[in-house]
N, CA, C and O atoms as a CHARMM CRD file, in Angstrom:
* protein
*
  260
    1    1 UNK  N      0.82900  -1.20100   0.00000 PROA 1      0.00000
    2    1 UNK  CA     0.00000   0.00000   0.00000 PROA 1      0.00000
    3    1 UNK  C      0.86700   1.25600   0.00000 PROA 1      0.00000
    4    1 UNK  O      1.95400   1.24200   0.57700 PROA 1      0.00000
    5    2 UNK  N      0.38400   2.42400  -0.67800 PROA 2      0.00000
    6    2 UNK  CA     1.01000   3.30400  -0.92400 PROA 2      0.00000
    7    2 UNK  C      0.39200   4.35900   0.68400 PROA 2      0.00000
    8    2 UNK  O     -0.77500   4.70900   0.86500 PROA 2      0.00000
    9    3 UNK  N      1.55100   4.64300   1.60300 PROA 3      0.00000
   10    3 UNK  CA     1.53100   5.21700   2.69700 PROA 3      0.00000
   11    3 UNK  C      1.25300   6.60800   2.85900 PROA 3      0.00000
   12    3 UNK  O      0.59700   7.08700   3.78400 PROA 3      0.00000
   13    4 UNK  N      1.88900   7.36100   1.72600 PROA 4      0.00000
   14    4 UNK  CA     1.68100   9.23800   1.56400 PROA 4      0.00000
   15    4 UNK  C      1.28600   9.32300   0.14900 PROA 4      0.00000
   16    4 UNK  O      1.71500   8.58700  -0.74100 PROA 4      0.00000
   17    5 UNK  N      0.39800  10.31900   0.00300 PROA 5      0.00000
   18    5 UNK  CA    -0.14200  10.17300  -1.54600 PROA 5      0.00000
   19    5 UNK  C      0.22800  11.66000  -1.66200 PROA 5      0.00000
   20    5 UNK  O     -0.01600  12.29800  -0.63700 PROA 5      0.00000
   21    6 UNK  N      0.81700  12.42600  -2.78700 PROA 6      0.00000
   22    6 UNK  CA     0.47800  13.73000  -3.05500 PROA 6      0.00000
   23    6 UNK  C      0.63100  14.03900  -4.25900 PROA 6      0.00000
   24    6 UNK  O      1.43000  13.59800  -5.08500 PROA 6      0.00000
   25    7 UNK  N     -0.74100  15.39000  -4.41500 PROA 7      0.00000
   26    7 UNK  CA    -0.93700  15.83200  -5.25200 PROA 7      0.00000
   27    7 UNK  C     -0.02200  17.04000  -5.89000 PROA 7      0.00000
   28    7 UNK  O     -0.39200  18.00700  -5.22300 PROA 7      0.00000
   29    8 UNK  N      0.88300  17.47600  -6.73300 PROA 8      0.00000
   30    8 UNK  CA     1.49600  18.45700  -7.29700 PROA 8      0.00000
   31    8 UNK  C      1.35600  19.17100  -8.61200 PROA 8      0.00000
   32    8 UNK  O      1.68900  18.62000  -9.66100 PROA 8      0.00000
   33    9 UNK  N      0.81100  20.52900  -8.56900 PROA 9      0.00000
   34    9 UNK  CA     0.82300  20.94600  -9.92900 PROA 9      0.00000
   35    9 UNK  C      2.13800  21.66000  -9.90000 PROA 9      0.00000
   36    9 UNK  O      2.81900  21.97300  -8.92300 PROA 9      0.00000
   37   10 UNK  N      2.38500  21.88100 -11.37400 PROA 10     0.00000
   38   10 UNK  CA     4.22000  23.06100 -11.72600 PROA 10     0.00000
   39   10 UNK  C      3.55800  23.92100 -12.93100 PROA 10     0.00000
   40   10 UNK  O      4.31600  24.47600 -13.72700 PROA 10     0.00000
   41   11 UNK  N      1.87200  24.05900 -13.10300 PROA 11     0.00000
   42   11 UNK  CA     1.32500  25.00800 -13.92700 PROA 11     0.00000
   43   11 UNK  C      0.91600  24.97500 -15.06800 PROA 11     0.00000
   44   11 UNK  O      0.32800  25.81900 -15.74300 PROA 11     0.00000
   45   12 UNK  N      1.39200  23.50200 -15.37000 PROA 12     0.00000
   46   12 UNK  CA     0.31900  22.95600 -16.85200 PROA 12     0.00000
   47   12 UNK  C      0.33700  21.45300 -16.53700 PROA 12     0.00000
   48   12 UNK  O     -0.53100  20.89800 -17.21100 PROA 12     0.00000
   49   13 UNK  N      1.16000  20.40300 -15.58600 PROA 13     0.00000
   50   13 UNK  CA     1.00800  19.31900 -15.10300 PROA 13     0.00000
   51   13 UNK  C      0.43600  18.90100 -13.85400 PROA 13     0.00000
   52   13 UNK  O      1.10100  19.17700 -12.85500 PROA 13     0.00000
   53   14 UNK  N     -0.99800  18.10300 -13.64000 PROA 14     0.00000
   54   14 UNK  CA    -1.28900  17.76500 -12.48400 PROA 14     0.00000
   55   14 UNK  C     -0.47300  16.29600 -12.18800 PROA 14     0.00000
   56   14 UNK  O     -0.55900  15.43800 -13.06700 PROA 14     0.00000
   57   15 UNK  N      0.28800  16.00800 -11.00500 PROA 15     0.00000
   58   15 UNK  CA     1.01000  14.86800 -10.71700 PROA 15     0.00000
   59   15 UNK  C      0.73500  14.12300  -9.76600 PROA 15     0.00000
   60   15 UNK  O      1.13500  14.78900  -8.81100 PROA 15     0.00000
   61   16 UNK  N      0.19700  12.90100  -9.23300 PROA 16     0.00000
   62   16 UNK  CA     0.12300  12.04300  -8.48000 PROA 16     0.00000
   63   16 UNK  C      0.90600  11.54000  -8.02600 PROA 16     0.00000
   64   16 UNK  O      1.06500  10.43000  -8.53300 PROA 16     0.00000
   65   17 UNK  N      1.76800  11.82200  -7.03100 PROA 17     0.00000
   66   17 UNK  CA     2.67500  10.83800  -6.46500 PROA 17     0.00000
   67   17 UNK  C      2.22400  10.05300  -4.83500 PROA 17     0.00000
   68   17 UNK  O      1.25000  10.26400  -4.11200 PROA 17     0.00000
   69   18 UNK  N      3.61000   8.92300  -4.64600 PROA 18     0.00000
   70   18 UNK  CA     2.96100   8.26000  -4.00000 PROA 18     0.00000
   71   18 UNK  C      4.16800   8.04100  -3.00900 PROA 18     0.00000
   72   18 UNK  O      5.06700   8.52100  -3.70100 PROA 18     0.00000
   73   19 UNK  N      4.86900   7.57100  -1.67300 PROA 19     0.00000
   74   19 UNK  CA     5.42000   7.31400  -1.18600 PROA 19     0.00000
   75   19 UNK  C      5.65900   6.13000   0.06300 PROA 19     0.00000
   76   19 UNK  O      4.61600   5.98700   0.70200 PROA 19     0.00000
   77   20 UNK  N      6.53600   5.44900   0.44500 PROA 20     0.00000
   78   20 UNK  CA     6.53900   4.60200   1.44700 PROA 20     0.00000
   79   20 UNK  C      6.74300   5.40300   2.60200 PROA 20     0.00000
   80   20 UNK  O      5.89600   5.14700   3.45800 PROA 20     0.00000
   81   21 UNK  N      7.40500   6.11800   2.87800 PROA 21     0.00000
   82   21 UNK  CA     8.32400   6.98900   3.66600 PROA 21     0.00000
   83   21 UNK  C      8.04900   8.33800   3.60000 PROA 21     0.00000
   84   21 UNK  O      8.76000   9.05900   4.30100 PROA 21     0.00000
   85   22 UNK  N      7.10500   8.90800   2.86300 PROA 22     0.00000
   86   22 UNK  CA     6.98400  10.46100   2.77000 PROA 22     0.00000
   87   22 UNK  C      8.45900  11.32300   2.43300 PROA 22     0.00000
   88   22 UNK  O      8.41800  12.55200   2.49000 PROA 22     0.00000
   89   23 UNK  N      9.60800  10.70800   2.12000 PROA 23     0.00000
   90   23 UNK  CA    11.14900  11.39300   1.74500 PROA 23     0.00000
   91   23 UNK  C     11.34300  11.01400   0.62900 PROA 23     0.00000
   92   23 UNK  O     12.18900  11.66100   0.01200 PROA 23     0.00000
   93   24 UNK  N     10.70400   9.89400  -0.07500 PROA 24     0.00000
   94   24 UNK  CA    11.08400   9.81200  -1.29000 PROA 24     0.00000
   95   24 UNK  C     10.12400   9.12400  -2.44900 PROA 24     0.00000
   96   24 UNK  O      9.98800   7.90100  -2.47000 PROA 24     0.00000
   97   25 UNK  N      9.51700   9.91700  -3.34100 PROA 25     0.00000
   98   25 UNK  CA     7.99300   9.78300  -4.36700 PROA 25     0.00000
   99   25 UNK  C      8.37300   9.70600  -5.49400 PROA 25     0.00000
  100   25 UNK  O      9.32700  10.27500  -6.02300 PROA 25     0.00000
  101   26 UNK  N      7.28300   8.64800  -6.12200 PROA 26     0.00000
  102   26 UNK  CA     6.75500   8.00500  -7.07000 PROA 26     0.00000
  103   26 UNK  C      6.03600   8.58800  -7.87900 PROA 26     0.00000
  104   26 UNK  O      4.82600   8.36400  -7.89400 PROA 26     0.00000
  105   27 UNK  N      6.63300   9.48600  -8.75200 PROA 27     0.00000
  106   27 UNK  CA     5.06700   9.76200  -9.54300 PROA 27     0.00000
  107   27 UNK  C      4.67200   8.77900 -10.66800 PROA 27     0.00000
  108   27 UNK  O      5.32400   8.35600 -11.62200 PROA 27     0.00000
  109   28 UNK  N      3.36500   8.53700 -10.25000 PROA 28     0.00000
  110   28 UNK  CA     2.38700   7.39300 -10.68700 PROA 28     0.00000
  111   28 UNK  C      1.28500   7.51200 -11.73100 PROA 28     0.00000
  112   28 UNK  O      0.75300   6.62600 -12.40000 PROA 28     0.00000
  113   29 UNK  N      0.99800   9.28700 -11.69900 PROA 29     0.00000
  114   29 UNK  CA     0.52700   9.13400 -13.18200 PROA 29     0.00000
  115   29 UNK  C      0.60700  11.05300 -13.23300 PROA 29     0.00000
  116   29 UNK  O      0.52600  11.78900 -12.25100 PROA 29     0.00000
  117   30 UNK  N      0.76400  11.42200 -14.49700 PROA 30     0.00000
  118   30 UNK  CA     0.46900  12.80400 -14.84000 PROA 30     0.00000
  119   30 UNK  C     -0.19600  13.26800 -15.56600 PROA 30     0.00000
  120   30 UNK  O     -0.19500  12.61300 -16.60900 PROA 30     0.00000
  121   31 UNK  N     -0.79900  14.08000 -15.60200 PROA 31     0.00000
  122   31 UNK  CA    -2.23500  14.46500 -16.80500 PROA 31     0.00000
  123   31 UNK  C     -1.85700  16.15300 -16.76400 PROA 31     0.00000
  124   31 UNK  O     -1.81300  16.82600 -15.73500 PROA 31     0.00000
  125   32 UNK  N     -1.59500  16.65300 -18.17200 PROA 32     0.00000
  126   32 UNK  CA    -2.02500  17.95800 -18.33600 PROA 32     0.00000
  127   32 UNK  C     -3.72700  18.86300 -17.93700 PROA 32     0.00000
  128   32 UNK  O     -4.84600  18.79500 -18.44600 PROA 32     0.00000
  129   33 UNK  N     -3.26200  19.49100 -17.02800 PROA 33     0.00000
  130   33 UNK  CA    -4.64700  20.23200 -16.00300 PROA 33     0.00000
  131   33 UNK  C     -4.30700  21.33500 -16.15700 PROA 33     0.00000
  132   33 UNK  O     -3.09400  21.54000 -16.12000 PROA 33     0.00000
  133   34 UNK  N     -5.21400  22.46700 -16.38600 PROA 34     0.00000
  134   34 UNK  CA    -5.30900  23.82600 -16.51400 PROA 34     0.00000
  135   34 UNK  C     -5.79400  24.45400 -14.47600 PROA 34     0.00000
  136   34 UNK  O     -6.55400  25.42000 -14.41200 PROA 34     0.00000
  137   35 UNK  N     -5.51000  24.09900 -13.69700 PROA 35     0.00000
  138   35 UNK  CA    -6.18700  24.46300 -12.71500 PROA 35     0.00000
  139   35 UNK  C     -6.29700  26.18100 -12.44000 PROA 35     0.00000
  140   35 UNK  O     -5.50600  27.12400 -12.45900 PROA 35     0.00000
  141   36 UNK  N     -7.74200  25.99100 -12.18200 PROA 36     0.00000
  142   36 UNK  CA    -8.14200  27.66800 -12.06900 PROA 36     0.00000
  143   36 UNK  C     -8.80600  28.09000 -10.77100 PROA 36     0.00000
  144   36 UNK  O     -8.58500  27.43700  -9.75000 PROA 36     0.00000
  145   37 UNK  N     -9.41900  28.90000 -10.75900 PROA 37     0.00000
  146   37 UNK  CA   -10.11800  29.40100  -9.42600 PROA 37     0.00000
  147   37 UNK  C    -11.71300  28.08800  -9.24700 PROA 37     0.00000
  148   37 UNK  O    -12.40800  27.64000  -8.33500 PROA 37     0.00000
  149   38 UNK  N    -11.61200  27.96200 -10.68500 PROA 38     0.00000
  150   38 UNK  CA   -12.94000  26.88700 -10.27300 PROA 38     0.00000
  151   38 UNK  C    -12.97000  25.93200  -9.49200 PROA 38     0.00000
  152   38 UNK  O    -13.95300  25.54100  -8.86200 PROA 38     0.00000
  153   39 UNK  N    -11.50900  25.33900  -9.48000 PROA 39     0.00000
  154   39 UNK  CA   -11.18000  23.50900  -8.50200 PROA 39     0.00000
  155   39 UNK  C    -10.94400  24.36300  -7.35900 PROA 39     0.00000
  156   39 UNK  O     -9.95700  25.09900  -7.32700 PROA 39     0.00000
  157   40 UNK  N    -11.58400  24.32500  -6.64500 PROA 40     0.00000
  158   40 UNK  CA   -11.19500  24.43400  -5.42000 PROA 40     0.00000
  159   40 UNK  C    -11.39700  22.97100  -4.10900 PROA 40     0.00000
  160   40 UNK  O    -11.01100  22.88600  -2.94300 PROA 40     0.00000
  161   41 UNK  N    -11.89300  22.35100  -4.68100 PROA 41     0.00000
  162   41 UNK  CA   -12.42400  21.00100  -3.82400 PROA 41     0.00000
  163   41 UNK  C    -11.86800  20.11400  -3.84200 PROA 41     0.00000
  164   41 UNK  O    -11.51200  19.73600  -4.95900 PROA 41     0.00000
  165   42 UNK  N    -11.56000  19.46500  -2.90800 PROA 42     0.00000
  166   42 UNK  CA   -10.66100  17.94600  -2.52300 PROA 42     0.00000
  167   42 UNK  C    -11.14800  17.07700  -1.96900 PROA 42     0.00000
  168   42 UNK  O    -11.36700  17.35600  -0.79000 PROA 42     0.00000
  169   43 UNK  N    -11.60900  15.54500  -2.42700 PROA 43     0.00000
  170   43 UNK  CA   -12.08600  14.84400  -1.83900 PROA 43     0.00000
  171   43 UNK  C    -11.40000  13.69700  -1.37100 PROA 43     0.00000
  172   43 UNK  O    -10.57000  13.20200  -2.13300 PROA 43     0.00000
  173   44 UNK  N    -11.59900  13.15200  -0.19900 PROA 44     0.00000
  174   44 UNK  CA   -10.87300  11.87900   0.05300 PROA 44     0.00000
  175   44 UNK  C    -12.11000  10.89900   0.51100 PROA 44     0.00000
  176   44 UNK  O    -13.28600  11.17900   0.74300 PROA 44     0.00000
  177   45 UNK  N    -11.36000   9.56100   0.55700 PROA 45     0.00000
  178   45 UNK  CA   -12.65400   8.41700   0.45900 PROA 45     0.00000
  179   45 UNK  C    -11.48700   7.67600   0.65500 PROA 45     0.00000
  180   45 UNK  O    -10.35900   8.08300   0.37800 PROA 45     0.00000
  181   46 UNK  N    -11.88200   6.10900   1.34300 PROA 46     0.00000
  182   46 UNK  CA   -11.33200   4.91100   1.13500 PROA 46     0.00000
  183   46 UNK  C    -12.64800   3.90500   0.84600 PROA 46     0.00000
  184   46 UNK  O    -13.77900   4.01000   1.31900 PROA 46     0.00000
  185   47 UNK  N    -12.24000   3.11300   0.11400 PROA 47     0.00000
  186   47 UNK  CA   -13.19100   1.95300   0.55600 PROA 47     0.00000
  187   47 UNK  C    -12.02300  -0.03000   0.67000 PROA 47     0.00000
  188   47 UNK  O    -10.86700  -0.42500   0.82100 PROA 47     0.00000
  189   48 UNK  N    -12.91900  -0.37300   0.53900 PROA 48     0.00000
  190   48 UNK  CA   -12.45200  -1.75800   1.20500 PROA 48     0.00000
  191   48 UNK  C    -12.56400  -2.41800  -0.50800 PROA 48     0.00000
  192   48 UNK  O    -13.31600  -2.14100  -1.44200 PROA 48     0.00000
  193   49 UNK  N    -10.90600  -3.84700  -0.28100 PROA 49     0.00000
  194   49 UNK  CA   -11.23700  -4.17000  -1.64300 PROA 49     0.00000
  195   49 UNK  C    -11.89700  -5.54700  -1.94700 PROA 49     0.00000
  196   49 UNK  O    -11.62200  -6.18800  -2.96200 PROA 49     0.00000
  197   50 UNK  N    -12.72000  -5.93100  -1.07400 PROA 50     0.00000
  198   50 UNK  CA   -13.50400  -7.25400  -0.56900 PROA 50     0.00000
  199   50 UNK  C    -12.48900  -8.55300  -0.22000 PROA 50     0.00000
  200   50 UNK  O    -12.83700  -9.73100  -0.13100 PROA 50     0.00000
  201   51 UNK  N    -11.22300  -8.03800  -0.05900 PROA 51     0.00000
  202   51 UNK  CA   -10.61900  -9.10000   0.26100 PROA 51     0.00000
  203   51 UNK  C    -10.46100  -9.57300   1.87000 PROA 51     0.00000
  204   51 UNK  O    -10.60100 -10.67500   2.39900 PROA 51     0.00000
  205   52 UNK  N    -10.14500  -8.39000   2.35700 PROA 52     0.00000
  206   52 UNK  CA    -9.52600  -7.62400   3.82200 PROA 52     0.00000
  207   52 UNK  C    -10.73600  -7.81800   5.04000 PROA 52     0.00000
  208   52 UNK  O    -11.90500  -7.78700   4.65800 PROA 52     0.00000
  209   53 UNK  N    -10.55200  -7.94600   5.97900 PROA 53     0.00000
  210   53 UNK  CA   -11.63400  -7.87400   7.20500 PROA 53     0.00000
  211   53 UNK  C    -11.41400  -6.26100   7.27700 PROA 53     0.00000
  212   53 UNK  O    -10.37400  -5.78500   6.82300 PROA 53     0.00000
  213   54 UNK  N    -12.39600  -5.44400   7.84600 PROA 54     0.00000
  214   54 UNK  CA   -12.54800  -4.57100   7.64900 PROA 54     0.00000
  215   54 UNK  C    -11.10400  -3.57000   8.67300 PROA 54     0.00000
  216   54 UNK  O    -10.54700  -3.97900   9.69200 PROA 54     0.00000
  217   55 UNK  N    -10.86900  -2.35100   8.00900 PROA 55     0.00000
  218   55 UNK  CA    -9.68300  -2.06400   8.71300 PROA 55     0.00000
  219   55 UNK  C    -10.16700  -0.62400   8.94900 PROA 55     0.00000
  220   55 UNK  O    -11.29000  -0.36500   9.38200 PROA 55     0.00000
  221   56 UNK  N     -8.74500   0.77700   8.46400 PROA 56     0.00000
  222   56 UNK  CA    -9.03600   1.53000   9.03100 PROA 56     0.00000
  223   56 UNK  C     -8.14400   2.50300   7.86500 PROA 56     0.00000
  224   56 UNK  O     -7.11700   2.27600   7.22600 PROA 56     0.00000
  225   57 UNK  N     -8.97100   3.55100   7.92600 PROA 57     0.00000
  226   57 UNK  CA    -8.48200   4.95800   6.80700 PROA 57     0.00000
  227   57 UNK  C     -8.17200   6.07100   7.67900 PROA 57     0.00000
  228   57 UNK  O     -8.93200   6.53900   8.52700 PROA 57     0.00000
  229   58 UNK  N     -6.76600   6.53500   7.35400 PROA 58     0.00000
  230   58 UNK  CA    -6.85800   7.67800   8.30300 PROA 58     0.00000
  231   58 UNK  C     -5.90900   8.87000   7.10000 PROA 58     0.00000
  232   58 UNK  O     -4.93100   8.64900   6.38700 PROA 58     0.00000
  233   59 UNK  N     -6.68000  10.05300   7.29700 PROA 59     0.00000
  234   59 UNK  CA    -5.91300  11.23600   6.45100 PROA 59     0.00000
  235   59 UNK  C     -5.87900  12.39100   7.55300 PROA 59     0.00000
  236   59 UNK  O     -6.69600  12.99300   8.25000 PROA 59     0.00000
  237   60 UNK  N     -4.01600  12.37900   7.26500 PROA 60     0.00000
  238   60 UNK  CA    -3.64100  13.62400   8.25500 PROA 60     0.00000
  239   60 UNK  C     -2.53800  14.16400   7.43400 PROA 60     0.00000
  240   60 UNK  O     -2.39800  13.70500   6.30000 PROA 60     0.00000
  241   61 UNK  N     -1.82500  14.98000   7.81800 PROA 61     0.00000
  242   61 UNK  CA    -0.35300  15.89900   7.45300 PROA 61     0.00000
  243   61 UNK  C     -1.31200  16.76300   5.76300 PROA 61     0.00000
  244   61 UNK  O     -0.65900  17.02400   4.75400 PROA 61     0.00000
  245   62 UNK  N     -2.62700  17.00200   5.84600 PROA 62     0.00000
  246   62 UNK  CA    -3.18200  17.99500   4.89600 PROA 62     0.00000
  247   62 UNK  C     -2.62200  19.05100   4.81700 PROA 62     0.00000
  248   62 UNK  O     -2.55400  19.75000   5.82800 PROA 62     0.00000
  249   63 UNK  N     -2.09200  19.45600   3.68000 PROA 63     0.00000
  250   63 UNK  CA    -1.64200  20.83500   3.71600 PROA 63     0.00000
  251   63 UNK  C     -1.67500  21.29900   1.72500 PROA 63     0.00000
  252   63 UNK  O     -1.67900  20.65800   0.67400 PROA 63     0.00000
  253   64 UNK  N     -1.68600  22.21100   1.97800 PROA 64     0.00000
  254   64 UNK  CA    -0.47000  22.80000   0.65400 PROA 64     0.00000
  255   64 UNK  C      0.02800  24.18600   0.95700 PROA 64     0.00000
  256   64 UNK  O     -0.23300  25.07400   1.76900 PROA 64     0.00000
  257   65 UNK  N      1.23900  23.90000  -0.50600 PROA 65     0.00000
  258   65 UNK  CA     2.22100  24.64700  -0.47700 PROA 65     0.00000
  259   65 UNK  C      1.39900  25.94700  -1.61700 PROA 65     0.00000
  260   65 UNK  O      2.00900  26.97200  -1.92400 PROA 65     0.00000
């Protein structure tokens, strides 16, 4: 499982990266994004992948730069 997930734009690339350790990321996929005043919303969700007895989702260290 991927432990730190973050999101990075540099102004015409949105980037997904991913980390074990939060010191050193994976980017895992990139898509050209125009982001404007319109995105302002962030959603998070987990769900379960029917394999697992049920466990536990936790999102903290939210921020941006």
């Amino acid at each position: 499982p991927h432990r730190w997930w973050r999101l990075e734009h540099d102004g015409s690339n949105l980037h997904w990266m991913t980390s074990p350790d939060g010191a050193s990321w994976t980017v895992m996929h990139s898509a050209d994004v125009d982001i404007t005043d319109s995105l302002q919303r962030v959603r998070f969700g987990a769900t379960s992948n029917g394999t697992s007895p049920e466990g536990e989702a936790r999102f903290d260290n939210f921020g941006s730069h």
